[in-house]
N, C-alpha and C positions, 0 to 999 in steps of 0.2 A: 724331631721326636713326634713320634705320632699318641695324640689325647686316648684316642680311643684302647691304644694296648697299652699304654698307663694304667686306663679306669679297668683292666681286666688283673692285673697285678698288685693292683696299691694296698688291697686287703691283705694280702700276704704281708704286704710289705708294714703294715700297723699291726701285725699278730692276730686279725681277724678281729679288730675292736668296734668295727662299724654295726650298727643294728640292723635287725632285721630288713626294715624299710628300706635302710639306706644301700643294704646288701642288693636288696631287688632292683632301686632303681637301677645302681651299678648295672646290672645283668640289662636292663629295658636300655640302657645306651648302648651299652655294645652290642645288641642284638639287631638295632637298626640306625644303619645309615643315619635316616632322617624321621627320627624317632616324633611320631605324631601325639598329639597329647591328649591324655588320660582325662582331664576336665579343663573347665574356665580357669585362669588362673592370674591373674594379674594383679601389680603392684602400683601405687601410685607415685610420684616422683620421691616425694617424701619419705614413704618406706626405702624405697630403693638408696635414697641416700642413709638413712639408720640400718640398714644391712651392710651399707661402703664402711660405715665408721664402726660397725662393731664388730665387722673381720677384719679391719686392720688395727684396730685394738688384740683382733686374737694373736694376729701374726705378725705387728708392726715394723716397718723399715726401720734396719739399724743397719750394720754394714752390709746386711745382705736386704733384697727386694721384699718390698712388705706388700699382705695380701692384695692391696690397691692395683700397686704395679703388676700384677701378673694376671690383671683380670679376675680375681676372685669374686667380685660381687656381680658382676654380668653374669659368669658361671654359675654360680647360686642360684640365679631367677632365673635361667634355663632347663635347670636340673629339678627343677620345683615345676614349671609345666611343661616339662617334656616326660617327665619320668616317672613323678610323684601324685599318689590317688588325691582325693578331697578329703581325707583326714587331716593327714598330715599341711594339706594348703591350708584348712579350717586352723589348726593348732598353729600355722607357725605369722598367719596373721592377725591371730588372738597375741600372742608374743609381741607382735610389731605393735600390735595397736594400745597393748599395756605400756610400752615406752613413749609412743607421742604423747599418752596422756602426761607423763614424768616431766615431758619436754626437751626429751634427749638431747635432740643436734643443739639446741641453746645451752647445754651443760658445756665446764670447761672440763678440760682432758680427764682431773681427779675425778670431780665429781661422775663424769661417764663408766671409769674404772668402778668405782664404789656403785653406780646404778647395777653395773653387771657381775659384779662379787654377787651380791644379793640375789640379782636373777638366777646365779649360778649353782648358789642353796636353794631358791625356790624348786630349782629343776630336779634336786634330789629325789623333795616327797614326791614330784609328781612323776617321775622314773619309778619309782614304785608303786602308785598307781595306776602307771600304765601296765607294768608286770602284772599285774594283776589283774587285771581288765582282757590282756591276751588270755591267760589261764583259765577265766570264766569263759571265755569266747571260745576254747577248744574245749570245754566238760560241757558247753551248754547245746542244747537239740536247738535252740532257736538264734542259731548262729549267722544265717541271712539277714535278721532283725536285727540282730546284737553290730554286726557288721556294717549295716547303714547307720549306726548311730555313735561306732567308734568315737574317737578323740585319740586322734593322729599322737606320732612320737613329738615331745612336748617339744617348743620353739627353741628352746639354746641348746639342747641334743642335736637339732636337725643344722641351728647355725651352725654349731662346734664342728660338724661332722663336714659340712659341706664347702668350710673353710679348708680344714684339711686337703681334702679329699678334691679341692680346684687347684689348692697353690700347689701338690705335690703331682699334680697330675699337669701342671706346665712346665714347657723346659725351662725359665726362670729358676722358678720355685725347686725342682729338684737337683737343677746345678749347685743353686746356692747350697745346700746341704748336702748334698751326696760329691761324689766324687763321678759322674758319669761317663761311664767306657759303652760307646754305642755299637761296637764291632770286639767284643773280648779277647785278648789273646788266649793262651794257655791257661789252663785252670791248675794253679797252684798255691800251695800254701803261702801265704806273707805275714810278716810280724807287722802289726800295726805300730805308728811314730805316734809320741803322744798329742793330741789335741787332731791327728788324722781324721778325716772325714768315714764314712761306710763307702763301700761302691753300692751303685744299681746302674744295671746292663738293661 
């Protein structure tokens, strides 16, 4: 299975739920090869293990492979400087760095769950203040200024989306869920058996 024509489908394939941002990165990976990066962007060991443990809290091994096993947090910190501006890097390690203050990785499993309930309604208000903030950004004439000073799509938007959007786009991750026909036969109708998977071709 090839990554690259996954990440050119997968929006379809979520009913177009990904944001803006994450739409564009999508387009800056498929568009190149060996897509060069947009700013500085680095993670320290630390964060990089609180991005492992709170995609695989999103998408946890149970019978089938959990975000870990499929490479999702490598993927993450790829897609973040290879693809994504300095807003979004600013926002999404303001988010990491409000959890080591918490203490995260010393949390036991609940208590991690219950730190990211939390994060999860904070992300509301600030998903509409970020709506908000594009809106002014397109009515306003001093939209170069306004644009240097953004404040990227907020940090559990950017994790949520980018958990997604790694496990479903490896062949792992989309076996385990989907039913995967990589050469289709005939297109025809089928009655689905209950508890059946979807296909994706």
């Amino acid at each position: 299975m090839n990554r690259r024509n996954a990440i050119t489908h997968v929006a379809a394939l979520f009913g177009g739920a990904f944001s803006a941002p994450t739409l564009l990165a999508m387009q800056r990976w498929e568009a190149f090869a060996r897509p060069e990066r947009l700013a500085e962007f680095a993670l320290t060991e630390n964060q990089q293990r609180i991005v492992a443990e709170a995609a695989e809290l999103i998408i946890p091994r149970t019978t089938t492979p959990g975000a870990k096993d499929v490479g999702v947090p490598a993927f993450i910190v790829m897609m973040l400087q290879d693809c994504y501006k300095s807003p979004e890097h600013k926002s999404f390690t303001e988010g990491l760095g409000n959890l080591e203050k918490k203490q995260f990785l010393s949390l036991s499993a609940e208590q991690k769950m219950a730190v990211l309930k939390q994060v999860e309604m904070d992300s509301v208000e600030e998903m509409k203040a970020y709506q908000v903030q594009q809106t002014k950004m397109g009515d306003n004439e001093d939209r170069e200024q306004m644009a240097a000073q953004a404040k990227g799509l907020p940090f559990w938007r950017l994790m949520k989306e980018l958990t997604m959007l790694g496990y479903f786009t490896s062949e792992q991750g989309i076996k385990s869920s989907f039913e995967y026909v990589p050469i289709p036969g005939k297109l025809e109708m089928i009655k689905m058996k209950p508890n059946q998977r979807s296909f994706a071709y």
